[in-house]
C-alpha positions in Angstrom: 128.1 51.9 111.1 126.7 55.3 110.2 128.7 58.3 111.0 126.9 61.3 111.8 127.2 64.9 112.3 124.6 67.3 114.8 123.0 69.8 111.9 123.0 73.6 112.5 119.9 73.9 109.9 118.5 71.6 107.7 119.4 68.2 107.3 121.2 66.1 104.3 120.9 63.1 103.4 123.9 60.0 103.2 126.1 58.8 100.9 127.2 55.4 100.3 130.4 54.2 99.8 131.1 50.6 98.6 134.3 49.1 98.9 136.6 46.9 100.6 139.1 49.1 101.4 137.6 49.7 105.2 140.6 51.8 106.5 140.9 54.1 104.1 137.4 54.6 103.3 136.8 55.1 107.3 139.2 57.6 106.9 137.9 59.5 103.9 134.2 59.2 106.0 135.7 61.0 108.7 137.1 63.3 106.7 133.4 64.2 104.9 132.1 64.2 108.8 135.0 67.4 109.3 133.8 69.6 106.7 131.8 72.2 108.2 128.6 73.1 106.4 125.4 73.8 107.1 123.8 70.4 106.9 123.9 67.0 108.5 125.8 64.6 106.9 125.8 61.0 106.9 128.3 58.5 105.5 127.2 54.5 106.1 130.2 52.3 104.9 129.2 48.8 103.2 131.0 46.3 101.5 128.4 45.4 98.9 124.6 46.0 98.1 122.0 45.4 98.7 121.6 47.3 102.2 119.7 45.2 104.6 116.0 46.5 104.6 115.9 49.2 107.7 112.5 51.0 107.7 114.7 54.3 110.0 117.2 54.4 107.1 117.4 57.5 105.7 116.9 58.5 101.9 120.1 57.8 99.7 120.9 61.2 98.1 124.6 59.5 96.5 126.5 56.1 96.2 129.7 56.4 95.3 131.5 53.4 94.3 134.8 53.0 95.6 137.4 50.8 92.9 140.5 49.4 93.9 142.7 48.8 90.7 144.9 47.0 93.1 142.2 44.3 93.8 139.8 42.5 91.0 137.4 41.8 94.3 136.9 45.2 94.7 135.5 45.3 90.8 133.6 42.6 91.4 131.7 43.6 94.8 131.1 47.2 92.6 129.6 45.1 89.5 127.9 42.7 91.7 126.6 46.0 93.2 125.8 47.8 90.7 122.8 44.9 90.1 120.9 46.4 93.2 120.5 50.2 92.1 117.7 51.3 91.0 117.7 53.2 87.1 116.9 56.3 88.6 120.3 56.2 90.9 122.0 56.7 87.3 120.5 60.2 86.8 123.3 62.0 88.5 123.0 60.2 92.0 126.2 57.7 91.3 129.8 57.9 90.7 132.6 56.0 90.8 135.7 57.1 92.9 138.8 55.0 91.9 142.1 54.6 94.0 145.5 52.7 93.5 145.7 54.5 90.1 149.4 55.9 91.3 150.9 52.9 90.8 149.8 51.4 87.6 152.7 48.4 87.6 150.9 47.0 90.7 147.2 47.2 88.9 145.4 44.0 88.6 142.3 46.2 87.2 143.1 48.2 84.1 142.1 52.2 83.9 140.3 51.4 80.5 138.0 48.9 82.2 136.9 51.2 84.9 136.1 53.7 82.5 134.1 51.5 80.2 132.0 51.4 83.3 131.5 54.6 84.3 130.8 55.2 80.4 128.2 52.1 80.6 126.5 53.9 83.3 126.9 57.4 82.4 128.2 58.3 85.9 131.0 60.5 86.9 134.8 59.1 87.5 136.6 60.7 90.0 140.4 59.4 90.7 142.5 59.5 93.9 144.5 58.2 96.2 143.3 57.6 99.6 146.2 57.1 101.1 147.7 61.0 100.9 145.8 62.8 103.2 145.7 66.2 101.7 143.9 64.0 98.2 141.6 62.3 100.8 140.9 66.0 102.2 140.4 67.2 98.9 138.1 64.6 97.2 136.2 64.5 100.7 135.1 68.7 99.9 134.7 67.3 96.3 132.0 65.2 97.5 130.1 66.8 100.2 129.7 69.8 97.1 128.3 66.8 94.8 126.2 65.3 97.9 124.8 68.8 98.1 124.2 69.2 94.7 122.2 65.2 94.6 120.1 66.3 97.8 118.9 69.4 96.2 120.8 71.7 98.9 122.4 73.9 96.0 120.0 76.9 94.4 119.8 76.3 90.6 121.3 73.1 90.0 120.1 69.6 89.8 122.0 66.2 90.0 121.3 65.9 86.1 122.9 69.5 85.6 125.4 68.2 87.4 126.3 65.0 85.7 126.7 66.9 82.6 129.1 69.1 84.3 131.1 66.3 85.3 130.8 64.1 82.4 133.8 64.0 80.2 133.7 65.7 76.7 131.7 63.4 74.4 134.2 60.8 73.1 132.4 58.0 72.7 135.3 55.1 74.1 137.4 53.3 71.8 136.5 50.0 70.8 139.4 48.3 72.9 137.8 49.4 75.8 
C-alpha cells in the first residue's frame, strides 16, 4: 500500500521499509506521512524484496531495513533482501533501523550480529523502539531529514556526505563479531 502525502512544492521520492513487523511499521509510516515539510512523501511497506516490477513506481530515494532482534525471520527476510539491491543503494541510500533492542533477555538476534551487517554494508544503524510513540515520532523526523538528504532535497549535502556523517568512528569490529 503506498501512503502518500499532497506536496506544497516539489515532490520527494519513497522510502522502503522491510520488515515484518506490519503494525508497528504502519505506525512509524504514518508517523513520516505527519511531518510537515515541503515535499511529498511516500512510504510503501513490504515484507521482502524484490518489489514486483510496476512501470508507475516511483524512484527509491532510501530502504531502510527494519530488524526485529526478537525474531530470526525478520533477519532472514532483511538478508534474503539485501540480495535484491543494487551496489549503488549502499552509497548512502540504505540503513538499517533495529527494534526490540530494550529488552535484550527476550533477543533471539544478537546486537553484534546486526552490526556486523550494517558494517558489511557500510550503512547506517539506527536503534529504536517502535512501540513508544514519542521514539517512533522521533526516528520518523530522523528519517524524513535522511530521506531528504538521499533525494537531493538538502543544499550542500549528498547521501555519501551523509553516510560518513552517520557512520560510527572507524573501529574496525572485533573479530567475535
Amino acid at each position: 500500500t503506498w501512503l502518500s502525502r499532497v506536496s506544497r512544492r516539489r515532490p520527494a521520492d519513497p522510502s522502503e521499509l522491510v520488515s515484518t513487523e506490519d503494525a508497528l511499521l504502519q505506525q512509524l509510516a504514518e508517523s513520516v506521512l505527519k511531518i510537515d515539510c515541503a515535499t511529498e512523501l511516500r512510504v510503501h511497506l513490504a515484507n521482502s524484496l524484490p518489489l514486483p516490477s510496476n512501470a508507475n513506481r516511483p524512484r527509491i530515494d532510501l530502504i531502510v531495513f527494519v530488524i526485529n532482534l526478537h525474531s530470526k525471520y525478520s533477519l532472514q527476510k532483511v538478508e534474503e533482501s539485501l540480495n535484491h539491491v543494487d551496489s549503488s543503494f549502499f552509497l548512502g541510500k540504505v540503513c538499517f533501523l533495529v527494534t526490540g533492542a530494550g529488552r535484550e533477555s527476550h533477543c533471539s538476534v544478537h546486537q553484534n550480529t546486526v552490526m556486523k551487517l550494517a558494517h558489511t554494508y557500510r550503512s547506517p544503524l539506527l536503534f529504536c523502539d517502535l512501540q513508544v510513540e514519542s521514539f517512533r515520532a522521533a526516528m520518523a523526523q530522523r528519517l524524513v531529514r535522511v530521506l531528504q538528504v538521499c533525494a537531493g532535497h538538502v543544499p550542500g549535502i549528498s547521501a555519501l556526505n551523509l553516510l560518513s556523517l552517520l557512520r560510527s568512528p572507524e573501529n574496525p569490529p572485533s573479530k567475535e563479531l
